[in-house]
N, C-alpha and C positions, 0 to 999 in steps of 0.2 A: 556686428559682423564677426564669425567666428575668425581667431588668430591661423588657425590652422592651412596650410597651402599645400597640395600636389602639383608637381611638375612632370610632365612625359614628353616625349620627342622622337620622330624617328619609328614610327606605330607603321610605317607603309602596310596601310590598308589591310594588315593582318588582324584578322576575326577573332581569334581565340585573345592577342594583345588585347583589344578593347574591348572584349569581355570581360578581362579580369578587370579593365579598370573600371567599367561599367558596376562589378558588384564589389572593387573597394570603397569607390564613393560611395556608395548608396550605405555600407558598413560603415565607415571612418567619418562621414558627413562635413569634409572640409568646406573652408568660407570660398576658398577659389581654386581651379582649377588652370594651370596654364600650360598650352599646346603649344608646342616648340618648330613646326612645320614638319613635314615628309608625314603627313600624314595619310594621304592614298594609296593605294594600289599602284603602279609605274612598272613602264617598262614590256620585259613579254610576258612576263609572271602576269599584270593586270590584260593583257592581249588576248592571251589566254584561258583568262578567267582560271587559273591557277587555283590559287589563294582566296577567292571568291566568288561567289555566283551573280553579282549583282551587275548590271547593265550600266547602275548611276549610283555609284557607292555612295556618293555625297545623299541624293533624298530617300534611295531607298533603305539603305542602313545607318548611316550615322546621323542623321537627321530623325528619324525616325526613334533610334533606341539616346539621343540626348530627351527626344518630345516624352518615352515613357519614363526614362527617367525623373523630370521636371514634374507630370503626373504623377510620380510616388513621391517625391520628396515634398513636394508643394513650397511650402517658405525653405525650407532647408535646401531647395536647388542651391548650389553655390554658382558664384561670378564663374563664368568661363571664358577666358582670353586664348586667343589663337592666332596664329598665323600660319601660311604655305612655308615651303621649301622648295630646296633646286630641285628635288622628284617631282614636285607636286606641279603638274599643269594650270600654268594659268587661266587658261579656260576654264578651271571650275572656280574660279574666282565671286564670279556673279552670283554660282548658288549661295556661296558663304555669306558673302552678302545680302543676298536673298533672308536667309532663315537668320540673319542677328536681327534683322525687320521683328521676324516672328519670336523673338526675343529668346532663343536657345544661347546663342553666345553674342561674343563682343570680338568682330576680325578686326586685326591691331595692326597691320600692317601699315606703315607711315601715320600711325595715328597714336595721342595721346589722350588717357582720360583718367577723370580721380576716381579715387576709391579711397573714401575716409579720409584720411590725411596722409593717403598713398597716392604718387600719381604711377599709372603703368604706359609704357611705349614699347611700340611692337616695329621689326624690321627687317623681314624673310631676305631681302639678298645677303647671296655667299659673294665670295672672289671667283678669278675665274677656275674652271674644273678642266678635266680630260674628257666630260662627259657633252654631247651634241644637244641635250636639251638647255636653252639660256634664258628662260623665262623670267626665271630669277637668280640670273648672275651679273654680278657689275665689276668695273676695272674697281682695284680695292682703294692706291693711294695714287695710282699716277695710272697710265698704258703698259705697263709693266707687267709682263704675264709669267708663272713660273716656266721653267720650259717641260713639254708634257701637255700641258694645259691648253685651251682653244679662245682665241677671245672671245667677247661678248656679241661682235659681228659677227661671229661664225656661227656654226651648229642650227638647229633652227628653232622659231617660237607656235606655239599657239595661238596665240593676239599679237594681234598688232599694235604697233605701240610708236606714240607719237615723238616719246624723248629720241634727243641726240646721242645714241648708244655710245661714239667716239669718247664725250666729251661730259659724261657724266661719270659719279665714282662713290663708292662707299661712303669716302671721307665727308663730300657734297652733301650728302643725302642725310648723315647723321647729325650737321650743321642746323639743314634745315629742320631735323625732328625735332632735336634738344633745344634747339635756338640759344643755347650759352646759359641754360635754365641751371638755377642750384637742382641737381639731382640727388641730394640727400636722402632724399623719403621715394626715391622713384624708382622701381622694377622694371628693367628691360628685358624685355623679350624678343629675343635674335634667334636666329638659325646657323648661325656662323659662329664659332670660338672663337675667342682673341689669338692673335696671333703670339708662338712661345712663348704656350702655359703648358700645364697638364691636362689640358681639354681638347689640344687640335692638334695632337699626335698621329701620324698615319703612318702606317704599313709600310716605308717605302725606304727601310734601312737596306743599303747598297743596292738598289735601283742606279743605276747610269743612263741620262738619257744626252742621245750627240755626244757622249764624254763628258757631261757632266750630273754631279750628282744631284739627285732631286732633293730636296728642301723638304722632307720628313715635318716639317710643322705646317700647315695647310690653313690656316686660322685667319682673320682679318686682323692685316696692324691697323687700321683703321677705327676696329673695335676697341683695340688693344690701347689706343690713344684718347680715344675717349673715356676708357675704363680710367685709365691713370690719370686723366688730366682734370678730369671731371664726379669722379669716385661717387657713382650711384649707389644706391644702396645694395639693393642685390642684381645680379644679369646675369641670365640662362641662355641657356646655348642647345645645340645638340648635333648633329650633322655627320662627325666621325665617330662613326660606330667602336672602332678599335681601340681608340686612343685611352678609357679605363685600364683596359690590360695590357697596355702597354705601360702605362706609365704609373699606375695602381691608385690614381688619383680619381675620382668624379667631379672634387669642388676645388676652388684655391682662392684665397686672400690675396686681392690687389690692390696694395693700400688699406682704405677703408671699405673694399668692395668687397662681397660677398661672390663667387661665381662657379652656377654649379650646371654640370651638363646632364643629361637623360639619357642622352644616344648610347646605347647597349647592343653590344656585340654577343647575339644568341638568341634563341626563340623564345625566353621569359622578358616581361613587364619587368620595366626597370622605373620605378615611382621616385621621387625626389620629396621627401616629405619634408615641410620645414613651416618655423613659424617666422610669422611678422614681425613679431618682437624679439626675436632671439633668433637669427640666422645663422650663427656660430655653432647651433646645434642640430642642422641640418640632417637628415638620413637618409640613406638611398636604400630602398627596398626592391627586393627581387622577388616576381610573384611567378 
């Protein structure tokens, strides 16, 4: 397996985005490719059909241009790991599921699997947002919501879903991925930045909300506790588009963790190129 990795996040369903990464792969021929969620179309921009023409963006285009891809590359397709985000509807859940059958990728959400003498785990919920869609949002380390924010009972879902919204929470859930695993050789794959880093900075210096002020870090300490306690090898994030320029960071050492985000603020392909072997030498490319 080639050492080589890309990492993207945050693509909402913009065209000309997965085009360039469509003809960097196919150029650069990394061993794996991994998808950080927010990758559809949302919102009124997808309502609209804005930013795209397609009815079912999942089969008719990104299904479609991963199939011609895998066609030209043939062995050279690389591993492709993916998961949603909080834009991304869980209703198109089933497709994703659907076409990893048809072997295009590997959807990672609550799931673990090897790769060489790497294992990867994938985990789309955020904490909670100011935003109505909750498909994939969860309380982060208690009921505790910033203020601004909606809980996870509120707003509404696409699926139905049979958990205890109250009574479930990041923390829970990362328990049950990792099960207390040595995560030395393991790559996570989130949607959410840990909580103050240089990854989950927001937008939101002297915001007051009721009088008080908002919490400018938006990241899971959930994450942030497992990252410290647990010191995986590397873990990807992406979610807050801003938090780059704000804080002029993309990656940061925790511990012995590697952790580097994609989510890019602006209309160019923000790539995360790094190797297996050497994560210290990571690069962020702007296409």
């Amino acid at each position: 397996m080639k050492d080589l990795c890309f990492f993207v996040s945050d693509l909402h369903g913009k065209i000309e985005k997965y085009n360039k990464l469509f003809t960097f792969i196919e150029k650069l021929r990394p061993g794996v490719v991994f998808m950080g969620g927010d990758l559809l179309p949302a919102g009124i921009a997808a309502a609209l059909k804005m930013d795209n023409i397609y009815s079912d963006f999942v089969s008719q285009y990104l299904a479609k241009k991963f199939l011609q891809l895998k066609s030209k590359m043939k062995k050279a397709y690389p591993w492709i790991f993916l998961i949603l985000g909080n834009d991304d509807p869980r209703i198109e859940e089933e497709k994703f599921l659907f076409y990893e059958k048809e072997g295009l990728w590997q959807y990672m959400h609550m799931k673990c699997v090897n790769m060489g003498q790497y294992s990867i785990c994938g985990y789309s919920f955020v904490p909670p947002t100011p935003f109505m869609l909750k498909d994939w949002e969860r309380y982060d380390m208690s009921q505790y919501v910033d203020p601004g924010c909606m809980h996870p009972m509120e707003g509404f879902r696409t699926v139905e879903i049979n958990d205890d919204i109250e009574f479930e929470n990041i923390r829970k859930d990362l328990q049950t991925l990792t099960g207390g695993k040595d995560l030395s050789k393991t790559i996570l794959l989130f949607h959410s930045p840990p909580y103050q880093t240089y990854l989950d900075r927001a937008a939101l210096d002297d915001v007051m909300i009721d009088h008080v002020p908002a919490d400018v870090n938006v990241g899971s300490v959930a994450i942030k506790e497992l990252i410290e306690q647990q010191n995986p090898y590397i873990t990807l994030h992406g979610h807050i588009h801003e938090s780059s320029r704000i804080t002029g960071r993309w990656k940061q050492k925790i511990n012995k963790t590697w952790a580097y985000s994609a989510a890019y603020e602006g209309n160019n392909l923000a790539v995360v190129q790094f190797s297996l072997s050497n994560p210290a030498e990571a690069e962020r490319i702007i296409l």
